[in-house]
C-alpha positions as a Markdown table, in Angstrom:
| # | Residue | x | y | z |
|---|---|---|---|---|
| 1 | Unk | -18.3 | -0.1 | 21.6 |
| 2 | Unk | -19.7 | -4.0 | 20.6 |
| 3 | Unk | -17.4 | -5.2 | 17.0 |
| 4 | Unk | -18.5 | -7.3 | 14.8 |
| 5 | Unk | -15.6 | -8.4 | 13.0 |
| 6 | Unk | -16.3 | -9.8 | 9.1 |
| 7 | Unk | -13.6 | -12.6 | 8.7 |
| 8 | Unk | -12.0 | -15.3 | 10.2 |
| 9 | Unk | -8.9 | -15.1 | 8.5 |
| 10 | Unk | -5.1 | -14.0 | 9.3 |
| 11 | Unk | -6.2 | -10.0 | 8.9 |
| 12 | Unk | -9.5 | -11.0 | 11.4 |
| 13 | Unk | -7.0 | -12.3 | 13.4 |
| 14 | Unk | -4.6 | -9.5 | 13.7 |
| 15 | Unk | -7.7 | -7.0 | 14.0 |
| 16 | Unk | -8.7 | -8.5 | 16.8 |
| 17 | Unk | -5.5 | -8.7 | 18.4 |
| 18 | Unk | -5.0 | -4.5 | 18.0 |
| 19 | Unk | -8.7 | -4.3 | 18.7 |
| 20 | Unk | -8.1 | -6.1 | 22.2 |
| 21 | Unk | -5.5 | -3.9 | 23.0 |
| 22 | Unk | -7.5 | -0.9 | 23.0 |
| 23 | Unk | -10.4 | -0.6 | 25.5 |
| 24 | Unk | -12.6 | 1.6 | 23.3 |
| 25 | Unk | -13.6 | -1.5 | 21.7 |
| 26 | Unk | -15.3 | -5.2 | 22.8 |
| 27 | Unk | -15.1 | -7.8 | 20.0 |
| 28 | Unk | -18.4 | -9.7 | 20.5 |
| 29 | Unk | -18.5 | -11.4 | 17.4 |
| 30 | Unk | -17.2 | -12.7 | 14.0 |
| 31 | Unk | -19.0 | -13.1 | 10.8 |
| 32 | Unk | -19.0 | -15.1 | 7.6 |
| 33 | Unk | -21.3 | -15.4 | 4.8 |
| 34 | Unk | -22.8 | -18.6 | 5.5 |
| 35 | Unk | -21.1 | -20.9 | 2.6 |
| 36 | Unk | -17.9 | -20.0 | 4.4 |
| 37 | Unk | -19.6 | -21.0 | 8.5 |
| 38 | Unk | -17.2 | -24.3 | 9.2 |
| 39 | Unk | -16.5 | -23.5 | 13.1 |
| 40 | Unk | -18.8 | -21.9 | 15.9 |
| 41 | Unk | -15.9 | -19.9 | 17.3 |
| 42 | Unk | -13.1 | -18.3 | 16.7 |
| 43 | Unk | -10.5 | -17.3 | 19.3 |
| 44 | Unk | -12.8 | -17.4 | 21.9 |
| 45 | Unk | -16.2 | -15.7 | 20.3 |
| 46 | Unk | -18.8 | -16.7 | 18.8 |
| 47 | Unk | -18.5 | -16.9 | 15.0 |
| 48 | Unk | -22.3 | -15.6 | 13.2 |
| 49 | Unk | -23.3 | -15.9 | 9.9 |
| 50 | Unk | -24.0 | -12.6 | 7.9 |
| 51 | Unk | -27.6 | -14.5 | 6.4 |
| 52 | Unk | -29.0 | -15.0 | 9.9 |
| 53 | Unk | -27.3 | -13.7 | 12.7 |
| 54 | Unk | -27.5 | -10.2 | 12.1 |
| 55 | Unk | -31.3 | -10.8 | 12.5 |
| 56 | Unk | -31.3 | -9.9 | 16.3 |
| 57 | Unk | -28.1 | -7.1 | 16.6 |
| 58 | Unk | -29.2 | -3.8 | 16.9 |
| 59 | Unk | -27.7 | -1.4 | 14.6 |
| 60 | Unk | -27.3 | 1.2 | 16.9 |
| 61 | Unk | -25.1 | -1.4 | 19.6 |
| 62 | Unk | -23.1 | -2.9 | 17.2 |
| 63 | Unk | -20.7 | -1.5 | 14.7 |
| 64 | Unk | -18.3 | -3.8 | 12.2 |
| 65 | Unk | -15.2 | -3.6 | 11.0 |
| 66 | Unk | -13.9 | -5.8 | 7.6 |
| 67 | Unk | -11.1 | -8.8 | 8.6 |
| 68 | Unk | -10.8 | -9.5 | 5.0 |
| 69 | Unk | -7.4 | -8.5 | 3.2 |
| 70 | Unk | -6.2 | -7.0 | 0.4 |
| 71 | Unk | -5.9 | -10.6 | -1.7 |
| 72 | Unk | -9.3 | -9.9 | -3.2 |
| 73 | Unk | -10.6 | -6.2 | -3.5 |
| 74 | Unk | -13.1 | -6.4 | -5.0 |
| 75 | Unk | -14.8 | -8.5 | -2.2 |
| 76 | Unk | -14.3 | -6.2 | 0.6 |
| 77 | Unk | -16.1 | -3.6 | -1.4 |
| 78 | Unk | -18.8 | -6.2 | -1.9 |
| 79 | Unk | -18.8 | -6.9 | 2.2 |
| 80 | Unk | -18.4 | -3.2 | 3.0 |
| 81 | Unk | -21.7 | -2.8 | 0.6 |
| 82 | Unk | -23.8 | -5.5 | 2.2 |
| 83 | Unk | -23.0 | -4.4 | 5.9 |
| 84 | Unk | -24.1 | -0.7 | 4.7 |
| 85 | Unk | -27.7 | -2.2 | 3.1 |
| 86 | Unk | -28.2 | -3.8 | 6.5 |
| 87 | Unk | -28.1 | -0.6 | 8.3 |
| 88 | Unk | -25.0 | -1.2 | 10.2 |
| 89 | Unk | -22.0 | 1.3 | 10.0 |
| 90 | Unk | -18.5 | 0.6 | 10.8 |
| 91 | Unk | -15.8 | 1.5 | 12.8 |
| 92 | Unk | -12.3 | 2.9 | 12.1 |
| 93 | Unk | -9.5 | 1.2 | 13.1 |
| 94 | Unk | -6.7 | 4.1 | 14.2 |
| 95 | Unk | -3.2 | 3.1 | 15.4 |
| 96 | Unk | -2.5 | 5.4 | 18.6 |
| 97 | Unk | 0.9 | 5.4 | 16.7 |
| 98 | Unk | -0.2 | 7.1 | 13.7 |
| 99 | Unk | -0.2 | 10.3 | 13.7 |
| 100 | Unk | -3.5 | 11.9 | 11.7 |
| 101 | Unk | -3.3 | 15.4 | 10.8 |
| 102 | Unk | -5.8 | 15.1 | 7.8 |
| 103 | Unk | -9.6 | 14.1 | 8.1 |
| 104 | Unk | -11.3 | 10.4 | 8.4 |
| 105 | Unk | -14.0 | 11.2 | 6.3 |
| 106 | Unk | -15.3 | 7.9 | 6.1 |
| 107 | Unk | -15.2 | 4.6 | 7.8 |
| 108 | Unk | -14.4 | 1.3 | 7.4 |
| 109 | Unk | -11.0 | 2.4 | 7.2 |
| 110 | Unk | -7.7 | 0.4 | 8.9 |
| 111 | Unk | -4.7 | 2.5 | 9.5 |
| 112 | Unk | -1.6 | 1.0 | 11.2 |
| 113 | Unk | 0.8 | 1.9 | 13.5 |
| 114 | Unk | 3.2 | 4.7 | 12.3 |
| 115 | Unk | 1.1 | 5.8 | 9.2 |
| 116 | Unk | 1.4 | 9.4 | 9.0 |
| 117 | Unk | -1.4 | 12.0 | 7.1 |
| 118 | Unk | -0.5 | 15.2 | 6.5 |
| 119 | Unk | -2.7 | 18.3 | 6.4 |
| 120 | Unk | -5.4 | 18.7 | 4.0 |
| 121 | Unk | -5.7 | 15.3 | 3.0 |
| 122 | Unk | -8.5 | 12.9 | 3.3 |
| 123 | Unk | -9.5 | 9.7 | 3.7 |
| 124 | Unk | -12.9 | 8.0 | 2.7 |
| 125 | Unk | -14.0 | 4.1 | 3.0 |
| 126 | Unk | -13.0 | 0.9 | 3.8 |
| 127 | Unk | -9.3 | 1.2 | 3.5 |
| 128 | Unk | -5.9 | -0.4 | 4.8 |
| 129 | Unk | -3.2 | 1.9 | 5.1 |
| 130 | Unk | -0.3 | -0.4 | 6.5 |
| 131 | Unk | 2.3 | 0.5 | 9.1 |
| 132 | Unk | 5.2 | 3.4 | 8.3 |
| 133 | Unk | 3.5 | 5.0 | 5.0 |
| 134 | Unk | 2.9 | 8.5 | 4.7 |
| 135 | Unk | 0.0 | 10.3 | 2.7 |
| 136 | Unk | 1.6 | 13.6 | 1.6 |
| 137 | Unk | -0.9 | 16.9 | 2.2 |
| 138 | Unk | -3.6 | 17.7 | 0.1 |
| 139 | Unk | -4.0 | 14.3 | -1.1 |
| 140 | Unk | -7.1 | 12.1 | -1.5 |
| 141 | Unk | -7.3 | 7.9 | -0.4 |
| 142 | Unk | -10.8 | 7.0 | -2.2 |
| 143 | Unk | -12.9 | 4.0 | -1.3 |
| 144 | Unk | -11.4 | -0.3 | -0.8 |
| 145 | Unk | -7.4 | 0.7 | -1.6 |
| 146 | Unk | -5.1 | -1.2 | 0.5 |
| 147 | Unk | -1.7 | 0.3 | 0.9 |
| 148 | Unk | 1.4 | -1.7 | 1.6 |
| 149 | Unk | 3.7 | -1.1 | 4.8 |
| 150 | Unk | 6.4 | 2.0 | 3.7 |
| 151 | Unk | 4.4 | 3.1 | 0.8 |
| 152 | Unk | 4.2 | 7.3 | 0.2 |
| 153 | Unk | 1.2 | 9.1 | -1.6 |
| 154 | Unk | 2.8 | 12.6 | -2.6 |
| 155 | Unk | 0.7 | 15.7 | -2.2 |
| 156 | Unk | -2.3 | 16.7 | -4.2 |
| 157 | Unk | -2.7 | 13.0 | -5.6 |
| 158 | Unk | -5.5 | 11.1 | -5.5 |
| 159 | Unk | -5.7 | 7.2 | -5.0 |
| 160 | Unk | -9.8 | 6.2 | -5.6 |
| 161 | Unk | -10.8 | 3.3 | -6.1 |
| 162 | Unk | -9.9 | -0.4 | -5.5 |
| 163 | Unk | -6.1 | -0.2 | -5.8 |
| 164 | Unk | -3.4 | -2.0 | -4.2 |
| 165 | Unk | 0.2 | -0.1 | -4.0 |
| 166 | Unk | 2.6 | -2.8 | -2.6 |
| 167 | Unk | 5.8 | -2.4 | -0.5 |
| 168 | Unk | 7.3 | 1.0 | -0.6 |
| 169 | Unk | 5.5 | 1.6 | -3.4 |
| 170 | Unk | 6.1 | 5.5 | -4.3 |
| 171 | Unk | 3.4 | 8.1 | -6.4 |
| 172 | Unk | 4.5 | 11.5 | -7.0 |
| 173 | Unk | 3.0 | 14.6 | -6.7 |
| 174 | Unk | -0.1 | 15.3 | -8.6 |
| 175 | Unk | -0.9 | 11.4 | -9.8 |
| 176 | Unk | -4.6 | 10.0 | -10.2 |
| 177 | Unk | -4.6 | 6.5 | -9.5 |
| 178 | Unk | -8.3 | 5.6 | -10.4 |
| 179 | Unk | -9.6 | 2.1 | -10.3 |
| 180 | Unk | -8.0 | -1.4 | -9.7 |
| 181 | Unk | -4.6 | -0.1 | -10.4 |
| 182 | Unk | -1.8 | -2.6 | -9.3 |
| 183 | Unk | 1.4 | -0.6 | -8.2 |
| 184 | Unk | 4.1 | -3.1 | -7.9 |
| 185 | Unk | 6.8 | -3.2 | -4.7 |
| 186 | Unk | 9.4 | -0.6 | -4.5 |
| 187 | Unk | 7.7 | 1.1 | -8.1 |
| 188 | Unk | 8.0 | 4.9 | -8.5 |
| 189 | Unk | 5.1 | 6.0 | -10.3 |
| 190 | Unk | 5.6 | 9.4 | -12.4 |
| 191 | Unk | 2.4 | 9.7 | -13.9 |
| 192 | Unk | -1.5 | 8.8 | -13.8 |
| 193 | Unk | -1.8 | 5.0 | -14.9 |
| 194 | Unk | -4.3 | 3.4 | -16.9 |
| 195 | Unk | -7.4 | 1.4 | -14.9 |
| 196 | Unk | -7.4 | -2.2 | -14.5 |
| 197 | Unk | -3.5 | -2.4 | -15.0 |
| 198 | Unk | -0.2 | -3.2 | -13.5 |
| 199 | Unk | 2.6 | -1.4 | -13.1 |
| 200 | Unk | 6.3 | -1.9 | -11.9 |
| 201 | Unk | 9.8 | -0.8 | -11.9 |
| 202 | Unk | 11.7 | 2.7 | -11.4 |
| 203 | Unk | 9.8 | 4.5 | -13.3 |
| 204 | Unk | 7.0 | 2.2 | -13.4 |
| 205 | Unk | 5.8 | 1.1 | -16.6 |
| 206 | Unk | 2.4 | -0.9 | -17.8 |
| 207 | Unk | 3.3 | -4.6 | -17.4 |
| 208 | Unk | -0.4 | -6.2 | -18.0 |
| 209 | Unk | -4.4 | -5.5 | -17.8 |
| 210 | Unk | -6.6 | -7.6 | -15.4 |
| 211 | Unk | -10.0 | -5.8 | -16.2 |
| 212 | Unk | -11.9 | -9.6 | -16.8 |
| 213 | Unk | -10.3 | -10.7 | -13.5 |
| 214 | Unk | -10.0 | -7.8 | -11.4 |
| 215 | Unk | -7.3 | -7.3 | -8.8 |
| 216 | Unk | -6.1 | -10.7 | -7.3 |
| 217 | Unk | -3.0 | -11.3 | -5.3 |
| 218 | Unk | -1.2 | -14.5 | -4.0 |
């Protein structure tokens, strides 16, 4: 299958570098809106811009998959969105050491090595699920969360939209984690948070609202 990998950043990078590994896929290309095109390649391909050199890829050939991380959320819904509207669809990156039990019901999605899903629960678009974390049966993983390395979703919860849970980064059973929901690293979260906050400690408590600014990490 011909990738077209959005990015030319550290994640790009490491995509590639798992993406190389496995011979399902042949990263052809990367892309970059064309206010961020400064080099023609990038580790050895050709780098495209998303304006014009789409214009002659078939969507049926070429599938992509986002190289942007979880510094700016709200962007790789934005990219995800604009790859969709151009007809393309995208791949899903799965770890041969993860061990999936659940369904990939969407795509977009990036899940590392060692991630385990249990039964019954599903996962939709465009999301990171980073190496060693577990989603717990029954649960839901919406649409652009990113999920740090070690994390655990406990069963029947429901993570939808545009979050970011950082390093081992616990939610109990039962929890709705809606929209743009910072969970802070090594937090135990005992009930549903409020959107557009952050939220730390053991249990975690409200700490600050970003709902001008959105999620942004540094």
């Amino acid at each position: 299958m011909k990738v077209i990998i959005f990015g030319v950043g550290d994640f790009a990078k490491q995509l590639h570098y798992y993406l190389d590994k496995e011979a399902e896929y042949e990263v052809e290309y990367f892309c970059v809106n064309e206010e961020y095109y400064t080099e023609k390649e990038f580790l050895g391909r050709k780098v495209i811009t998303f304006e014009e050199g789409l214009v002659s890829l078939s969507t049926e050939k070429y599938k992509f998959i986002i190289g942007v991380g979880y510094k700016n959320l709200k962007m790789r819904k934005e990219i995800f969105e604009k790859i969709k509207a151009k007809g393309f669809g995208l791949i899903n990156y799965i770890s041969p050491n993860a061990v999936i039990y659940g369904n990939i019901i969407g795509e977009g999605n990036v899940i590392l090595s060692n991630v385990i899903i249990e039964p019954f629960s599903s996962i939709v678009n465009n999301n990171i699920i980073w190496s060693n974390s577990v989603i717990c049966h029954d649960s839901v993983i919406g649409n652009h969360n990113f999920i740090a390395a070690n994390s655990i979703v406990g069963g029947f919860s429901e993570i939808i939209e545009g979050n970011f849970l950082g390093f081992n980064s616990t939610i109990k059973d039962n929890v709705i984690v809606d929209k743009e929901v910072i969970i802070g690293a090594k937090s135990l979260v005992m009930k549903s948070p409020e959107n557009h906050s952050a939220y730390y400690g053991v249990p975690a408590k409200k700490i600050r609202e970003h709902s001008k600014k959105g999620i942004q990490i540094f």
